[in-house]
C-alpha positions in Angstrom: 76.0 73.5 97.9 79.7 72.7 98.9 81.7 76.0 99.6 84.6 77.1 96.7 87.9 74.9 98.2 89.7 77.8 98.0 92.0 79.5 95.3 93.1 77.2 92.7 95.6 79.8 90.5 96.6 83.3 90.1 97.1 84.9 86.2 98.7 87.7 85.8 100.6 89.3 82.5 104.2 89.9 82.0 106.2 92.1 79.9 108.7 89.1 79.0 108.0 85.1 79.3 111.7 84.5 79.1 112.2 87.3 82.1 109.7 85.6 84.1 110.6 82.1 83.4 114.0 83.0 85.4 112.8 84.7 88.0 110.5 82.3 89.2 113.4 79.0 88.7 116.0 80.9 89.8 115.1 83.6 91.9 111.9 82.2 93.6 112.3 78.3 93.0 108.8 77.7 92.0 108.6 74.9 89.6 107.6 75.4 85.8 105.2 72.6 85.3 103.6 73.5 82.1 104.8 75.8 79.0 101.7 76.5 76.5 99.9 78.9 74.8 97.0 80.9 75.4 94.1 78.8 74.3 92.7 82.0 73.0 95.7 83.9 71.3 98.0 81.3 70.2 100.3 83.2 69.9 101.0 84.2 73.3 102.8 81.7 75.8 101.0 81.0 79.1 103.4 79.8 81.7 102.3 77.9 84.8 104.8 77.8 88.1 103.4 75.4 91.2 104.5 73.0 93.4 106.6 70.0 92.9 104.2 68.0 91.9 101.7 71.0 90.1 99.2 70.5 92.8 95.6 72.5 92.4 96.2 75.8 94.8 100.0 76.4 94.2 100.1 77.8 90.5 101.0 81.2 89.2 100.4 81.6 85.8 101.7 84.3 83.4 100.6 85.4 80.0 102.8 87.4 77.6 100.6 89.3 75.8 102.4 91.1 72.3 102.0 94.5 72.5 100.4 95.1 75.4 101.6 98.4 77.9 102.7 98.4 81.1 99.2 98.3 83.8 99.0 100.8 86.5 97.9 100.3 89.9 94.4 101.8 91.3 91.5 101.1 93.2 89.6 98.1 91.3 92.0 95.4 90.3 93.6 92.3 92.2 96.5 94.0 93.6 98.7 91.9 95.2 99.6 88.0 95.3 100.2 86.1 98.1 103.0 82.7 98.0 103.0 81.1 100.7 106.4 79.9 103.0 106.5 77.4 105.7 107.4 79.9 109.0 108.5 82.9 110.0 111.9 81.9 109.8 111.5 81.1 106.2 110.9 85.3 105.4 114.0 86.1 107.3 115.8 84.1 105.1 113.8 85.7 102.0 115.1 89.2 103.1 118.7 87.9 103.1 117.7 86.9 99.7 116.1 90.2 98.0 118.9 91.6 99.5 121.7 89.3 97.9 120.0 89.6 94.4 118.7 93.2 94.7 115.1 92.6 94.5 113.1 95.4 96.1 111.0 94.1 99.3 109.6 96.2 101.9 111.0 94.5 104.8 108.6 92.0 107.0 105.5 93.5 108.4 102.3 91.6 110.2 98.8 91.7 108.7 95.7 89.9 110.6 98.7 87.8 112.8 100.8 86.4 109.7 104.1 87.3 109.2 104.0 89.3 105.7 107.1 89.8 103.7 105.7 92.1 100.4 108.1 92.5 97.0 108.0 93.1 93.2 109.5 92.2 90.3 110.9 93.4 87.1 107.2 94.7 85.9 106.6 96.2 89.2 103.8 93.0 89.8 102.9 92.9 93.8 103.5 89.7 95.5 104.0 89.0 99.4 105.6 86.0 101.3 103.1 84.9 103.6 104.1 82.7 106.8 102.2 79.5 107.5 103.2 80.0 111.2 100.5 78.5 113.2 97.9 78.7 110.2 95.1 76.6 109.7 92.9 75.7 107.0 93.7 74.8 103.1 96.7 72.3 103.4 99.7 74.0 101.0 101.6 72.4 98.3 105.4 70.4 98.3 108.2 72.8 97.8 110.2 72.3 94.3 112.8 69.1 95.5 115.2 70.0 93.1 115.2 73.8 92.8 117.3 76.1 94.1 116.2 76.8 97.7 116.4 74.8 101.0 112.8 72.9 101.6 112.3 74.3 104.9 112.1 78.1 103.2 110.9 77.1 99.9 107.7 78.4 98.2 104.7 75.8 98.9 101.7 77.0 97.5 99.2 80.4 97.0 97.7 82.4 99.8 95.4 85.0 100.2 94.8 87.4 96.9 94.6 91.0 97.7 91.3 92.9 95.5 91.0 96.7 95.8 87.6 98.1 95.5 85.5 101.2 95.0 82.2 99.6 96.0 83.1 97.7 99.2 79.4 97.1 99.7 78.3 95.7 96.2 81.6 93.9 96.5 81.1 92.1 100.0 77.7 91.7 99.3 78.6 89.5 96.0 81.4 87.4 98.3 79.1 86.6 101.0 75.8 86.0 99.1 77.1 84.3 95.9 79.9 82.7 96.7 79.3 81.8 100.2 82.5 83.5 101.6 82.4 85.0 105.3 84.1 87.9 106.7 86.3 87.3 109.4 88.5 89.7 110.6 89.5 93.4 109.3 91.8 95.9 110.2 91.6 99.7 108.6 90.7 99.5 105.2 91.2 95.9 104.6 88.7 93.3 105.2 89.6 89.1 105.4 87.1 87.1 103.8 87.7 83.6 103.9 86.0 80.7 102.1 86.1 77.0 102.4 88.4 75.5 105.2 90.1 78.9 105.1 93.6 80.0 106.6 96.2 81.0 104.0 95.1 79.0 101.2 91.4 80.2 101.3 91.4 83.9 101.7 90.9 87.4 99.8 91.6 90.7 101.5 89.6 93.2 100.1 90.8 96.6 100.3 88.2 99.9 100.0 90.0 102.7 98.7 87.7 105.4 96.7 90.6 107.6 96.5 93.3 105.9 94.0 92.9 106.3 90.1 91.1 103.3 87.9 93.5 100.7 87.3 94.5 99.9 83.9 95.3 96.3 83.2 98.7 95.5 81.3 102.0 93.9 82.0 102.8 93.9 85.5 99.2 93.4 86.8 96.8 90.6 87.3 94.6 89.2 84.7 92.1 87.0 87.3 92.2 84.7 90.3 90.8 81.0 90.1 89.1 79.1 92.8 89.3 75.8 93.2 86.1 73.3 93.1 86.2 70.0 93.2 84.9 68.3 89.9 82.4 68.9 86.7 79.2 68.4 88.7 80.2 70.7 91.7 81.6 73.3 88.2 77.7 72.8 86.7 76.5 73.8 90.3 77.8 77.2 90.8 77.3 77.8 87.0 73.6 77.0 88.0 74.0 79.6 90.8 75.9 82.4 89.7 74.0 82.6 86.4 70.7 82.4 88.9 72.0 85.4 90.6 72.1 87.5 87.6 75.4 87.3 86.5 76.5 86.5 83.1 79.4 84.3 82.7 81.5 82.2 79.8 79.6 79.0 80.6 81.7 75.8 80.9 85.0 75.8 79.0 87.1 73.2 79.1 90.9 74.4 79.6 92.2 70.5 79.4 94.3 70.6 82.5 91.1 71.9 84.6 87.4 72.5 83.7 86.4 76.3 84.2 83.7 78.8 84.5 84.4 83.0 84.1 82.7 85.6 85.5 83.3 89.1 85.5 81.9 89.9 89.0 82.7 93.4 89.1 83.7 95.9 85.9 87.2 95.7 85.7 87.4 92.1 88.2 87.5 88.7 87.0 87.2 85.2 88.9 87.8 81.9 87.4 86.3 78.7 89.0 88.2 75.7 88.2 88.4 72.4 88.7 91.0 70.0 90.7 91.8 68.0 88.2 93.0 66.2 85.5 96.1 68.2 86.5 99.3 68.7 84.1 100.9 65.3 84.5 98.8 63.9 81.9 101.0 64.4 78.9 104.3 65.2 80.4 106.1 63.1 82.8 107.0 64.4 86.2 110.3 64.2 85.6 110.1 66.9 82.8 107.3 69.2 83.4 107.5 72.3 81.7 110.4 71.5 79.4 108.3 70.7 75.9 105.6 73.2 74.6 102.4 71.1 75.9 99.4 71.7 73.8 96.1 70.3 74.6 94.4 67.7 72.0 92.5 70.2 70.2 95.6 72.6 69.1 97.7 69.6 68.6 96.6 69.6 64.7 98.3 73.4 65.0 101.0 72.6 66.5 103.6 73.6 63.5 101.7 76.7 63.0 102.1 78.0 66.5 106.0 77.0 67.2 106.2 79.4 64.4 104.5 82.2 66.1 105.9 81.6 69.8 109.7 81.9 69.7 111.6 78.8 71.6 112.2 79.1 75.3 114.4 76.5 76.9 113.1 75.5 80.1 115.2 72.2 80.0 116.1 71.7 84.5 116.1 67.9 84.0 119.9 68.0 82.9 120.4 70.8 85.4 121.7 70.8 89.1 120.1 72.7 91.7 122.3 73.4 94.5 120.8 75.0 97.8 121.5 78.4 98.3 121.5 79.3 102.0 120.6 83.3 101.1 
């Protein structure tokens, strides 16, 4: 049984698609790569930010659920998302950044030897900059060429996902025994698990905490983090698994730009496993990723109906310059 690659995307939910769409260009210069829908509310948009090129491991996707209330943060939920930069030098230059644009940061810290650099956004999500200083493992992505900050700071990829947990044990136990991830280092109440060829790009930190309220899911929180595996047959593998271990799970769906498998592997925690490919350059050019509303073959026949329900968002950056910003 090959190991998970490690994590393919992060979804979370915002408050605002058009609010999130500029933060990411213009404050974080992540690339949007794909604007659709929810496959399963049409309704609402699902935005996907990545690498230049949209590369399996570097996306951050966001739904905008209607009428859906603010989350709050407890034990039990995926609580914070990693993005990874290329060196330490790349967070000082972040700081300068939060600073210049007001965004609220807690200043650089260090967490199992990586340089850490943790902030929010407008819904009060939780993301840290992560340094790939001296990391090993999961290769990152290729920063955004044409966005908005330098190459040698820029946003390359995702890196470790951050669960907090009432039952550390059941939890751990379902890590290590179904999905073949070890435990290699912890400090306090955090534990590093690590999957895969590990480092940044292959990693969860699970935090125990029986003392915080239940979470409640909404905007500002995540929806579920996706690992990566490497095609259909490895996908039909660990569906043969993880349903052999008990747990019940959506079966095979087939998203278009990945293959996937859900599970909810804990009451209020759900995991995606999703395939490398085909990838979101099959019916958009790489020149204009993300600037038409991309539907997949099988809402194509709906596509009048749902530009009706979705308000425009223009996402054009092909007629746009980027210059560098130094902070």
């Amino acid at each position: 049984m090959n190991e998970l690659k490690g994590i393919h995307h992060v979804t979370a939910i915002t408050s605002s698609a058009e609010k999130i769409y500029e933060f990411f260009t213009y404050v974080l210069g992540m690339r949007l790569v794909k604007k659709t829908v929810n496959q399963d509310d049409i309704q609402t948009y699902h935005l996907f930010f990545a690498d230049d090129k949209g590369s399996a491991g570097t996306d951050i996707t966001f739904f905008d659920f209607r009428n859906t209330p603010k989350g709050t943060h407890g034990t039990n939920e995926i609580s914070k998302i990693s993005l990874r930069v290329p060196s330490n030098a790349a967070l000082d230059y972040w700081v300068k950044r939060f600073e210049r644009l007001n965004i609220e940061h807690s200043g650089i810290s260090v967490q199992f030897n990586k340089n850490t650099l943790s902030f929010t956004d407008f819904d009060d999500q939780q993301y840290q900059l992560i340094s790939d200083e001296g990391n090993e493992g999961v290769p990152s992505g290729t920063p955004w060429q044409d966005g908005p900050i330098p190459l040698e700071f820029a946003i390359t990829g995702l890196g470790p996902v951050f669960i907090r947990i009432r039952e550390f044990d059941f939890f751990k136990g379902m890590l290590e025994e179904v999905l073949l991830f070890k435990e290699v280092g912890s400090e306090g109440a955090f534990h590093l698990f690590e999957v895969g060829e590990g480092g940044n790009g292959g990693q969860v930190i699970v935090e125990h905490d029986t003392s915080m309220p239940q979470s409640q899911q909404g905007y500002g929180s995540v929806h579920h983090v996706a690992f990566r595996v490497e095609d259909r047959e490895e996908l039909n593998q660990w569906i043969d698994r993880i349903e052999g271990m008990g747990f019940r799970t959506s079966g095979y769906v087939d998203r278009f730009f990945f293959e996937s498998l859900y599970v909810r592997v804990s009451p209020y925690i759900l995991f995606e496993f999703a395939t490398d490919g085909p990838g979101f350059m099959g019916d958009e050019p790489y020149e204009t990723l993300g600037e038409k509303l991309s539907l997949p073959p099988f809402l194509e026949s709906k596509r009048g109906d749902i530009e009706r329900l979705v308000r425009p968002i223009d996402t054009m950056r092909s007629n746009k310059e980027f210059k560098k910003e130094m902070e």
